[in-house]
C-alpha positions as CSV (number, residue, x, y, z in Angstrom):
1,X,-65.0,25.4,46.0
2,X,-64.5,26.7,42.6
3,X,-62.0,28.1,40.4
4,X,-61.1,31.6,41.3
5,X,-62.1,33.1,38.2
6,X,-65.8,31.4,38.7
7,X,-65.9,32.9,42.4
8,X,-65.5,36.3,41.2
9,X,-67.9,35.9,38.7
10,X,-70.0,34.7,41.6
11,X,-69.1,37.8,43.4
12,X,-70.2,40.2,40.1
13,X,-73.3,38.8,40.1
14,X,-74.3,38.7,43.7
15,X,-74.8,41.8,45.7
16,X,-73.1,41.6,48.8
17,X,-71.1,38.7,48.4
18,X,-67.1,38.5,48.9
19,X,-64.6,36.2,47.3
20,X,-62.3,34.5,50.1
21,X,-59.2,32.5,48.7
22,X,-57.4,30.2,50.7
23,X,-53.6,29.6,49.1
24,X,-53.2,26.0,48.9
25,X,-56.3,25.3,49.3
26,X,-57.4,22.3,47.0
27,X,-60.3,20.1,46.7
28,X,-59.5,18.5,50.4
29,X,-60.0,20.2,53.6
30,X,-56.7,21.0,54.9
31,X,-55.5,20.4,58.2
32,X,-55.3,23.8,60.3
33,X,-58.1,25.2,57.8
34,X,-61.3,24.3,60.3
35,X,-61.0,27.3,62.9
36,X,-60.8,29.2,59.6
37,X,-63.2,28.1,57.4
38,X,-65.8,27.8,60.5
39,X,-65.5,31.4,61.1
40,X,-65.5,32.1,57.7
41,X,-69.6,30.1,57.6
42,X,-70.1,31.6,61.1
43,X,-70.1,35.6,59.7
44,X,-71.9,34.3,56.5
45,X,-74.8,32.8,58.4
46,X,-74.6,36.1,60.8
47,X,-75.3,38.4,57.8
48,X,-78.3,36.6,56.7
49,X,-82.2,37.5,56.9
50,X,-85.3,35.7,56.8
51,X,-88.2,35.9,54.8
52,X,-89.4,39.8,56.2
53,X,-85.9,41.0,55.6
54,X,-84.9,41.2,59.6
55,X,-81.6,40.0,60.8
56,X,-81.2,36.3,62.5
């Protein structure tokens, strides 16, 4: 968790990547966030690739 305006320099400097804000979101999980935030990790980890470049 950062400050929006470091996530979107995050975002400028990383091909492919995607800002997600959460309104209220604070430096606690928030109850009713888990589903969210799970499937948020769940599509990251299904984009990735491994050393030879093929899909997991």
């Amino acid at each position: 968790m950062v400050h929006p305006s470091g996530g979107r320099a995050t975002v400028d400097a990383i091909p492919g990547a995607h800002q997600v804000t959460i309104d209220g979101m604070r430096h606690h999980l928030a109850p009713g966030l888990t589903e969210r935030l799970v499937s948020l990790i769940a599509e990251n980890a299904l984009k990735t690739t491994d050393s030879k470049g093929l899909s997991r």
